[in-house]
Every structure is written in C-alpha cells, then in structure tokens.
C-alpha positions in Angstrom: -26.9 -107.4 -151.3 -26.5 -109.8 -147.8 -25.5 -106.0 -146.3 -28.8 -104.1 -147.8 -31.1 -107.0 -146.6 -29.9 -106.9 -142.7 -29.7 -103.5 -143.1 -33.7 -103.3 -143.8 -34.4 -105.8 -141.7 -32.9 -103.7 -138.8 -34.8 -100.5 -139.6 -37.7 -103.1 -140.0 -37.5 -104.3 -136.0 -36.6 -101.0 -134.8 -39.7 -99.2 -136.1 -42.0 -102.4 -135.3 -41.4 -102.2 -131.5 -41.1 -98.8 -131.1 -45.0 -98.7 -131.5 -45.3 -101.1 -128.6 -42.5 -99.1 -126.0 -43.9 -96.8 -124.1 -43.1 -94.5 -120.7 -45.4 -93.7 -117.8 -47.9 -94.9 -120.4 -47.0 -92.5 -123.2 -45.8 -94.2 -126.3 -42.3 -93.4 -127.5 -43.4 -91.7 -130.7 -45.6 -89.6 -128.9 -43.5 -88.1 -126.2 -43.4 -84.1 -126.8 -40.7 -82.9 -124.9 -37.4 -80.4 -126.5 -34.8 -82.5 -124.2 -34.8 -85.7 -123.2 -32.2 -87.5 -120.8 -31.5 -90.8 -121.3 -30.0 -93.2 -118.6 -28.8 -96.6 -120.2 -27.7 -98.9 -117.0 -25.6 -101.9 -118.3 -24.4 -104.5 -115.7 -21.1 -105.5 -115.7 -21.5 -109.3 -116.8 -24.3 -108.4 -119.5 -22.6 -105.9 -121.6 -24.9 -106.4 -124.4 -28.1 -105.5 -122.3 -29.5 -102.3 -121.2 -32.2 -101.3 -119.4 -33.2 -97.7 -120.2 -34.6 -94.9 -118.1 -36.2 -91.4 -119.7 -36.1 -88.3 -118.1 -37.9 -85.5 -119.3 -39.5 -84.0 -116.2 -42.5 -86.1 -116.1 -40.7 -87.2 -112.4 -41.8 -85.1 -109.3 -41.4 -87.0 -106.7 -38.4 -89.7 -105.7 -41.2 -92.6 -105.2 -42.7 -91.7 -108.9 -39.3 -92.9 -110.3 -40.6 -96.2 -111.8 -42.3 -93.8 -114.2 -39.2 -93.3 -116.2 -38.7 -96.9 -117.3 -39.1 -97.9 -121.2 -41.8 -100.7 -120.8 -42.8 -103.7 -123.4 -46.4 -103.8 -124.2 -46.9 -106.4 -121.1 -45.3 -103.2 -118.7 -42.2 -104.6 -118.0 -39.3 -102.8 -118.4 -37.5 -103.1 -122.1 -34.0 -104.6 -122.0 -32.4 -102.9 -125.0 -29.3 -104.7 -127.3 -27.0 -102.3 -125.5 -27.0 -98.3 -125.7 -27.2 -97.8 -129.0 -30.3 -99.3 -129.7 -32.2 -97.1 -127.3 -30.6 -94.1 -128.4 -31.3 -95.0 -132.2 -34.7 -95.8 -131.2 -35.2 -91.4 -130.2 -33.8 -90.8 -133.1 -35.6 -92.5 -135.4 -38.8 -90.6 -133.6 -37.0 -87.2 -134.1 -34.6 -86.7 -131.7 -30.8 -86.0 -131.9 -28.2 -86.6 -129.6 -27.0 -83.0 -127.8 -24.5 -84.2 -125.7 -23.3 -87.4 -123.7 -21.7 -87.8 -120.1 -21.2 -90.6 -117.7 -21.9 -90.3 -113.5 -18.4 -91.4 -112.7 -18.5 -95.1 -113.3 -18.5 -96.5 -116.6 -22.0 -98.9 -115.9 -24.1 -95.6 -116.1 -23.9 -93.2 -119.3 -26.3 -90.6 -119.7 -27.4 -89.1 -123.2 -29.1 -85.8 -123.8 -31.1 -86.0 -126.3 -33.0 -82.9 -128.3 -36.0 -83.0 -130.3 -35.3 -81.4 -134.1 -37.4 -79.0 -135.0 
C-alpha cells in the first residue's frame, strides 16, 4: 500500500510541473517535433542534479544556444533529480527513448528521444 501511494504521488509531481517547464517558451507538452535530443549535464559533486538541454532544431545560430534550456515558470533553467527524471518527463508527453550515447566523458549523456505515433 506504502509502495502504491509514493508511486501516485510521483506520477502526481511529474505531471504537475510538466505544465509549468517549458523551452524557448514552448511548453513541454506542446513541443511537435519526431526526434528530440536530450543533453542531461550532471556535475561531478552533484550526481543527483541535472540540468537539461533540448535539441530539436529550433537552434540556428551558436549565440541562440540558451534557447535549448528546460526553464521553471520564473525562466530559469530546471535542475532535474538526475537523468531520469527528464527523460521520464518526454515520455510521459509521448515520447520514447530511440537510442542513448555519451560525448566521451561520463558528465554528459545524450538521449534521442522519438515521438510515438
């Protein structure tokens, strides 16, 4: 019974600030886009706290990069209870993961996510 509670509670949180992230201004449950890369960077001393980065082509220039950040609803940028909570968070809004790779250190991992049809 203790396990169904947290459970629901989880689910709970995870839906209720997913309608407050957004990304270059476009709320998570509205992006419309088949693949999505997402960049989790964790720092070495906080293991349980990443800050997340989308990619989805909506980046055209190297000084629009800020535009790729998941931001709170007070625009600053959403520190995530490690990996897996961003990554839960796409695919509780329809995504699924497609494949994962990391950029030759083990502080940046990269997930491809794709939208399910």
């Amino acid at each position: 019974m203790k396990k169904l509670l947290f459970i629901s509670i989880f689910i709970t949180s995870l839906f209720s600030y997913s309608q407050d992230l957004t990304v270059n201004d476009i709320p998570i449950s509205e992006l419309d886009a088949k693949y999505i890369r997402v960049n989790a960077e964790v720092k070495l001393l906080r293991p349980f706290r990443a800050n997340v980065f989308l990619d989805w082509g909506q980046i055209s220039r190297i000084k629009e990069i800020s535009k790729g950040w998941v931001l709170d609803e007070n625009g600053k940028k959403f520190a995530f209870n490690g990996i897996m909570g961003a990554v839960n968070l796409l695919i509780e809004n329809g995504y699924t993961i497609d494949h994962v790779y990391y950029n030759g250190n083990s502080e940046s991992v990269n997930y491809i996510m794709k939208k399910i049809d």
